[in-house]
ZALOGU-802492 format. One record per atom (N, C-alpha, C): residue in three letters; x, y, z. Coordinates in steps of 0.1 Angstrom, whole numbers, padded with zeros to 4 digits, always signed. Layout:
<rs>
ALAXYZ/...
</rs>
This chain:
<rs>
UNK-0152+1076-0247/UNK-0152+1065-0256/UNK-0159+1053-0250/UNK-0172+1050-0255/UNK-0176+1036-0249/UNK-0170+1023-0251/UNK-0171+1017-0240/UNK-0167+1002-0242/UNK-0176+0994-0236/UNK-0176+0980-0252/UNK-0190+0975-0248/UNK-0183+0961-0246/UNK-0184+0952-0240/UNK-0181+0939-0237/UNK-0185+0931-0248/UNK-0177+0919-0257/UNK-0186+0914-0270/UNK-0190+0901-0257/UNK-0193+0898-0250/UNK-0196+0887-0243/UNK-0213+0887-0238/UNK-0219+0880-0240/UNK-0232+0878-0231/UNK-0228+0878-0216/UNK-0238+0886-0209/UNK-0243+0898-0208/UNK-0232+0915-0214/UNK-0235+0919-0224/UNK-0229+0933-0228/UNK-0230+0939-0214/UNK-0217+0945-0208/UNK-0213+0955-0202/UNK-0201+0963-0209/UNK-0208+0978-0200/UNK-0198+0990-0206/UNK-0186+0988-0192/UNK-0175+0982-0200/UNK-0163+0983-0194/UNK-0155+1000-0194/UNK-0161+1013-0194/UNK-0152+1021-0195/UNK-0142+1026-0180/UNK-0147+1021-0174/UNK-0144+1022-0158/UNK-0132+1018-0159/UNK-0128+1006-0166/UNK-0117+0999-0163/UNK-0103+1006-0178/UNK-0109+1019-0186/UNK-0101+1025-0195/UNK-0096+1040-0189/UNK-0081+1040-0189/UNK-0077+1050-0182/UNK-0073+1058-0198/UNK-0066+1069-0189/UNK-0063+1076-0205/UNK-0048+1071-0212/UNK-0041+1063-0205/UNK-0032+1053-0207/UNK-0039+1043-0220/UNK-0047+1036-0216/UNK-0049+1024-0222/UNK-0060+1030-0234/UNK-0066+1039-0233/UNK-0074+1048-0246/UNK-0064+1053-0256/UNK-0055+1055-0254/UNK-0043+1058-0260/UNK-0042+1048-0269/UNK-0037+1033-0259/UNK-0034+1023-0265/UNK-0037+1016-0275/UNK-0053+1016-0273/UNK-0065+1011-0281/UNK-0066+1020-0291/UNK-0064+1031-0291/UNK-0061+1043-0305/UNK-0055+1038-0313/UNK-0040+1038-0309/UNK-0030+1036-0316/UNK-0031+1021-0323/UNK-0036+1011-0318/UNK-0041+0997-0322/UNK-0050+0999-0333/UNK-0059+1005-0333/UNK-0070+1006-0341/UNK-0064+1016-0354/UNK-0057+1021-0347/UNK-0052+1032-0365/UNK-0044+1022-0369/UNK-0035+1015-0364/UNK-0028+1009-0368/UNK-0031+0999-0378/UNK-0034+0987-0369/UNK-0050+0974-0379/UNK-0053+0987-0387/UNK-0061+0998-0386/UNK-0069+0999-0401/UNK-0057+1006-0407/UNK-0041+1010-0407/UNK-0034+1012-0415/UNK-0028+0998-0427/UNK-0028+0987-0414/UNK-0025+0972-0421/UNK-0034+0966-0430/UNK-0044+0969-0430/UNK-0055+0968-0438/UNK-0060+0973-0446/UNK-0059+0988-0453/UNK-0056+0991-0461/UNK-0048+0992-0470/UNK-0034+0986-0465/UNK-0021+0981-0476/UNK-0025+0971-0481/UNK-0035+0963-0472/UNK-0039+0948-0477/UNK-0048+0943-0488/UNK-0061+0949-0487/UNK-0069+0958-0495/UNK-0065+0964-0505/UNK-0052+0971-0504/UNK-0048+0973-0521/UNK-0036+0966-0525/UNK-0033+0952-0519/UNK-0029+0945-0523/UNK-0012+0942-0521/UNK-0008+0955-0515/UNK+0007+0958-0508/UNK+0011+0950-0498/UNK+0001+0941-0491/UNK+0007+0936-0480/UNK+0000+0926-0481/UNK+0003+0913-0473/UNK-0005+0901-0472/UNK-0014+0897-0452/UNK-0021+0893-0457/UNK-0029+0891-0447/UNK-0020+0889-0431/UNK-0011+0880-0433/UNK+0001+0874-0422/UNK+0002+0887-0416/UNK+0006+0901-0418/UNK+0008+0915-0418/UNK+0002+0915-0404/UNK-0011+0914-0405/UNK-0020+0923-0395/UNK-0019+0909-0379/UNK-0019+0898-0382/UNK-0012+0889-0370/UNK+0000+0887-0364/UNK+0007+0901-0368/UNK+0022+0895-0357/UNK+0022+0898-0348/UNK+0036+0895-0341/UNK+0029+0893-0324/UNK+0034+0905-0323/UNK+0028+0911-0308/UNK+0030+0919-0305/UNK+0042+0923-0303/UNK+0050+0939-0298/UNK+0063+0942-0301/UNK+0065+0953-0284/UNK+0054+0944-0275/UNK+0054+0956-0263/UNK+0069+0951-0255/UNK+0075+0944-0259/UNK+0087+0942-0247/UNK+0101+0942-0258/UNK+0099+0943-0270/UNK+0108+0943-0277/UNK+0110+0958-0286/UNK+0095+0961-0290/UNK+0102+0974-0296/UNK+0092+0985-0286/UNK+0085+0983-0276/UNK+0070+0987-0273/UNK+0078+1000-0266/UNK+0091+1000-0257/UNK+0086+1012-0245/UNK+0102+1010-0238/UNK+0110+1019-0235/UNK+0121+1021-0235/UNK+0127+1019-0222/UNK+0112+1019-0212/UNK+0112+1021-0199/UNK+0101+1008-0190/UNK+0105+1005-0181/UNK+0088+0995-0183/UNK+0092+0997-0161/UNK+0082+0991-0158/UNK+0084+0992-0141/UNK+0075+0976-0140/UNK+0085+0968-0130/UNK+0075+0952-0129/UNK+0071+0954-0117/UNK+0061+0948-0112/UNK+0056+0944-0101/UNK+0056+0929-0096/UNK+0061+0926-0086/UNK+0063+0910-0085/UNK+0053+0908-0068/UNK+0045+0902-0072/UNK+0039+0891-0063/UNK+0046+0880-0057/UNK+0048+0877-0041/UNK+0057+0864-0041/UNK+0046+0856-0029/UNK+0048+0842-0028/UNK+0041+0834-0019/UNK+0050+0822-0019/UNK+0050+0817-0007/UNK+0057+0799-0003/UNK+0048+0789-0004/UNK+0035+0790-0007/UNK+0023+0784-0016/UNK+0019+0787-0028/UNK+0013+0776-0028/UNK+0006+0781-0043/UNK-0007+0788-0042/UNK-0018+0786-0031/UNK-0030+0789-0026/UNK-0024+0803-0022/UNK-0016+0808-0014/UNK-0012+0814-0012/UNK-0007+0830-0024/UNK-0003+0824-0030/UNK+0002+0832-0045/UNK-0010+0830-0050/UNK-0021+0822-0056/UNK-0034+0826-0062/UNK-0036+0838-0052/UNK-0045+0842-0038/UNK-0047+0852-0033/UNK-0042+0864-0033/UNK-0031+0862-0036/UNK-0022+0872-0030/UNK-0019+0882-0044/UNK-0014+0872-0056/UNK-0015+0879-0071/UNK-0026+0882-0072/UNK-0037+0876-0070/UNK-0051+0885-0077/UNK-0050+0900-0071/UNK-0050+0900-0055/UNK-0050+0911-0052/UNK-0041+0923-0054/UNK-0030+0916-0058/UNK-0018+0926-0062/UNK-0022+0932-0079/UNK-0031+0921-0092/UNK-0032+0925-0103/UNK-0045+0934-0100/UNK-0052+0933-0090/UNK-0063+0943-0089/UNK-0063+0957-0090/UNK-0049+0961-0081/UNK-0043+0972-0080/UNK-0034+0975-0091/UNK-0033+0970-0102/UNK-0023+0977-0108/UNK-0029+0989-0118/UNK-0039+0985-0117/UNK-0048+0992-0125/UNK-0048+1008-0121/UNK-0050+1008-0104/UNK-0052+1021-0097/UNK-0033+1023-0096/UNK-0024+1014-0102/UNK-0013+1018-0103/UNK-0010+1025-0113/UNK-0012+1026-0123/UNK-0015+1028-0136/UNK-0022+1039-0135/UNK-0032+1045-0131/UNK-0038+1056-0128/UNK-0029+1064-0120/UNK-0020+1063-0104/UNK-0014+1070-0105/UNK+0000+1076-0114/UNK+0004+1070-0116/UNK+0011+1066-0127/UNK+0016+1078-0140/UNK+0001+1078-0142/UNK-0003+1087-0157/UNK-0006+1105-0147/UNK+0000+1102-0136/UNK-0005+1118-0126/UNK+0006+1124-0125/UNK+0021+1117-0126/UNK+0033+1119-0131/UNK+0035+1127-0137/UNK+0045+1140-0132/UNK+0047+1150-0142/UNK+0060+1143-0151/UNK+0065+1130-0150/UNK+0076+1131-0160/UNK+0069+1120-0169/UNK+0054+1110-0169/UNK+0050+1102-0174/UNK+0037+1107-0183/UNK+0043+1105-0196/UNK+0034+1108-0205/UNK+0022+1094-0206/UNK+0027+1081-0207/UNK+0016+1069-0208/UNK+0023+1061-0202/UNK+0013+1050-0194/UNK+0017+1040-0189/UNK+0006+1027-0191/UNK+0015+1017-0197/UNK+0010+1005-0207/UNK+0009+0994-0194/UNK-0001+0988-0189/UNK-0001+0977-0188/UNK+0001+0967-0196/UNK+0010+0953-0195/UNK+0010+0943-0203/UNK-0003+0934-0199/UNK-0014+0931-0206/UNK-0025+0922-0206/UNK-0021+0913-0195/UNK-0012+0906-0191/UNK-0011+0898-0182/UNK+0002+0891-0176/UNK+0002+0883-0162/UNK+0013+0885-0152/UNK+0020+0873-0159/UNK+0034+0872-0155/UNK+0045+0857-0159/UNK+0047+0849-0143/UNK+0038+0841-0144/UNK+0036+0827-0128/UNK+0052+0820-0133/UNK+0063+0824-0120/UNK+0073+0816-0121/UNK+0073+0808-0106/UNK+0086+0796-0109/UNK+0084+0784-0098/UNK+0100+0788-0094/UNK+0105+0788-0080/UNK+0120+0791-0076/UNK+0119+0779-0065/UNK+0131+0774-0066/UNK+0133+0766-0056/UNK+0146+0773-0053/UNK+0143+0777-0034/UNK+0156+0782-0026/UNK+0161+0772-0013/UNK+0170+0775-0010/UNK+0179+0761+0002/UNK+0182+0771+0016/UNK+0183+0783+0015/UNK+0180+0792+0023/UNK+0170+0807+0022/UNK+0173+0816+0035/UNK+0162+0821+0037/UNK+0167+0840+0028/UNK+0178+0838+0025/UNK+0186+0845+0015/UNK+0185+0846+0003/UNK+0186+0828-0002/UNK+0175+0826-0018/UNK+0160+0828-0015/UNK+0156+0826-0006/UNK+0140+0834-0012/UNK+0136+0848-0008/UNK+0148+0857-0002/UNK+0147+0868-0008/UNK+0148+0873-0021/UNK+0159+0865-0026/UNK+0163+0867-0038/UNK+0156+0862-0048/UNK+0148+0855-0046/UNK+0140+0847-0055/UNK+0127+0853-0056/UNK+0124+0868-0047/UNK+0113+0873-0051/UNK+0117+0890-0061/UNK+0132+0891-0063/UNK+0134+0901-0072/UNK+0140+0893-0085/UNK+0146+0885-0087/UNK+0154+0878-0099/UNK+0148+0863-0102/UNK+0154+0856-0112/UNK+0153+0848-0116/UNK+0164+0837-0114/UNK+0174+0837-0107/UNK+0184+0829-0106/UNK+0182+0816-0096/UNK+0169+0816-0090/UNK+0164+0802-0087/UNK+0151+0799-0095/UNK+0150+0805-0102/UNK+0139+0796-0112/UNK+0140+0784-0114/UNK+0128+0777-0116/UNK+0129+0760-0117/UNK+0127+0764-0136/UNK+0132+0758-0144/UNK+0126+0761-0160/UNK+0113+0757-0163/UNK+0107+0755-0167/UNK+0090+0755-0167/UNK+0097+0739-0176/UNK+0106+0732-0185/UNK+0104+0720-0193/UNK+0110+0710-0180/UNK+0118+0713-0172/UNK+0126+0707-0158/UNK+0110+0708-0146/UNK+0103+0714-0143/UNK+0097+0715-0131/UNK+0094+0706-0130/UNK+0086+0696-0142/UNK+0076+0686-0133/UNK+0083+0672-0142/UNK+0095+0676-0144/UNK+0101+0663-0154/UNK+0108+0652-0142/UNK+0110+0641-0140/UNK+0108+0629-0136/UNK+0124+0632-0127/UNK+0127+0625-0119/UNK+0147+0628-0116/UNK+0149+0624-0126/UNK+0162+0629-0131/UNK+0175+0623-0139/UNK+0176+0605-0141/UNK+0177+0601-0133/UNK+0182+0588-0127/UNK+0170+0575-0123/UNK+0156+0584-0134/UNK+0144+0574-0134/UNK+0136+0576-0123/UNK+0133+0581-0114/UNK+0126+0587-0100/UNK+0132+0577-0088/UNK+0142+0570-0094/UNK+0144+0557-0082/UNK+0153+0562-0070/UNK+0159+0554-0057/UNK+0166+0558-0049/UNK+0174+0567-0054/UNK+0175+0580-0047/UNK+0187+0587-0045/UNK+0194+0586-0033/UNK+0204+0599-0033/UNK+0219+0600-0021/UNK+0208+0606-0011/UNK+0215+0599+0000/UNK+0209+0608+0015/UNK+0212+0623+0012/UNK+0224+0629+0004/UNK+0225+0642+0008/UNK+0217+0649-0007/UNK+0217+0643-0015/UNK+0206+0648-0024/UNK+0192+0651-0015/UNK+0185+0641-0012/UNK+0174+0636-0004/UNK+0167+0653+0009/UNK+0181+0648+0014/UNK+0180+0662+0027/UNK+0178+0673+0020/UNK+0190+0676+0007/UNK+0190+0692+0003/UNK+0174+0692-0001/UNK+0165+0685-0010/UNK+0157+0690-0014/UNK+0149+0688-0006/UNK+0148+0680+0011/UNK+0138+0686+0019/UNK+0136+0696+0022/UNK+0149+0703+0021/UNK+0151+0716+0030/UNK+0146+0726+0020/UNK+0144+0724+0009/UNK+0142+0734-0001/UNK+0128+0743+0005/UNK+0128+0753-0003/UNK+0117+0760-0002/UNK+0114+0764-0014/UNK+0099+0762-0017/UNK+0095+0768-0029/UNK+0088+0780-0029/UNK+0093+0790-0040/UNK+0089+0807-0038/UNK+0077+0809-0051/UNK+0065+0811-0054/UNK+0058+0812-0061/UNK+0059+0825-0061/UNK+0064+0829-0080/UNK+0057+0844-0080/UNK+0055+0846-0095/UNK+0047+0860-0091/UNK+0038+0861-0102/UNK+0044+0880-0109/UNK+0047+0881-0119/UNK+0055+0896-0126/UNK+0041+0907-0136/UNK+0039+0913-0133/UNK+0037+0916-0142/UNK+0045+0933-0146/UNK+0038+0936-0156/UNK+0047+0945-0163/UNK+0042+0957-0168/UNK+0047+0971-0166/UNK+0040+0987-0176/UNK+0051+0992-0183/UNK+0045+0991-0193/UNK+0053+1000-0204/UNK+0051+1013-0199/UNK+0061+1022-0201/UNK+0062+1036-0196/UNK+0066+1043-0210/UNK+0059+1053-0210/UNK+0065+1069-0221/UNK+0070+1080-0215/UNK+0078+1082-0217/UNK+0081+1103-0209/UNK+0074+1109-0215/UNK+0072+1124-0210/UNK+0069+1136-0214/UNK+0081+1141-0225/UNK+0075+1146-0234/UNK+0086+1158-0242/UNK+0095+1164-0231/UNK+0110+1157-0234/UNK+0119+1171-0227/UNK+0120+1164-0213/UNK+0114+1152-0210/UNK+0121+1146-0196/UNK+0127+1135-0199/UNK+0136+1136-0187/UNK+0149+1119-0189/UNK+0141+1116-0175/UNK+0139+1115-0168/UNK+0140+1109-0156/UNK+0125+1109-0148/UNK+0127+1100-0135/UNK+0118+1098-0128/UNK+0112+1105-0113/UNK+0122+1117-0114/UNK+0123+1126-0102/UNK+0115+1128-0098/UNK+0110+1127-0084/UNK+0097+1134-0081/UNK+0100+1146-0078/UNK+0087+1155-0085/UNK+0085+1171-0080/UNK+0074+1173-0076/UNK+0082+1181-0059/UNK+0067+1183-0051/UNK+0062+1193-0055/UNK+0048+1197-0057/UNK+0039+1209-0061/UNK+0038+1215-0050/UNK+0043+1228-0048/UNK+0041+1238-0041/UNK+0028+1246-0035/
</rs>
């Protein structure tokens, strides 16, 4: 199946389509032209064919994250590209799985901000979310107008460390007739 780039200069992106994501793009494309022919005869309304997507809510039963972490931000730029580079050749092995029928990448990674006080929270802060900063609190002003604070306020947040990381996410399918992720060695 060719893929052509709609951008100036056209390139054939098929290099970058595994049999995972040809799958994907199938099932998209029957789909839109299932939505559109309801619409077309007048069964559905246009709103139909733009809802948002349903890959983390109704998409995939199973999913595997990958998390990126850095104590910079320069640091996390480098470090996530190279990690989203690979997920692709992840994804390829992936679909080589005797218990994995498709494996979905999500289009793109979730950049979160953790602030930790030890070297325990930023372990922890590169598998969970329980030192996240909230993305409307990160860059909002102190409480108390930005003016003097407490020495021991002051200290704790010198000491802080900040953990940059970056998630992203595959939708997984089984095979007919598998539950699980067991590896079987081939003889």
């Amino acid at each position: 199946m060719p893929i052509i780039t709609p951008a100036y200069p056209s390139m054939c992106a098929t290099h970058n389509i595994t049999y995972s994501t040809k799958t994907v793009i199938q099932r998209e494309l029957k789909r839109g032209g299932d939505i559109t022919d309801k619409i077309m005869s007048g069964k559905a309304p246009w709103k139909d064919l733009f809802v948002k997507h349903t890959f983390f809510t109704q998409g995939y039963k199973y999913y595997l994250s990958i998390i990126s972490a850095s104590t910079t931000e320069n640091a996390q730029l480098v470090w996530s590209g190279l990690v989203e580079s690979k997920v692709r050749l992840l994804v390829g092995g992936l679909e080589n799985h005797d218990s994995i029928a498709l494996a979905h990448p999500f289009n793109k990674g979730f950049e979160r901000v953790h602030k930790c006080q030890n070297e325990e929270q930023v372990e922890k802060a590169k598998s969970n979310l329980e030192f996240q900063i909230p993305a409307t609190t990160a860059d909002a002003p102190a409480a108390n107008g930005g003016g003097p604070q407490d020495e021991a306020q002051t200290n704790s947040v010198e000491k802080a460390t900040t953990v940059y990381t970056t998630t992203w996410y595959i939708g997984l399918e089984l095979r007919e007739g598998k539950s699980s992720f067991h590896h079987n060695p081939k003889t």
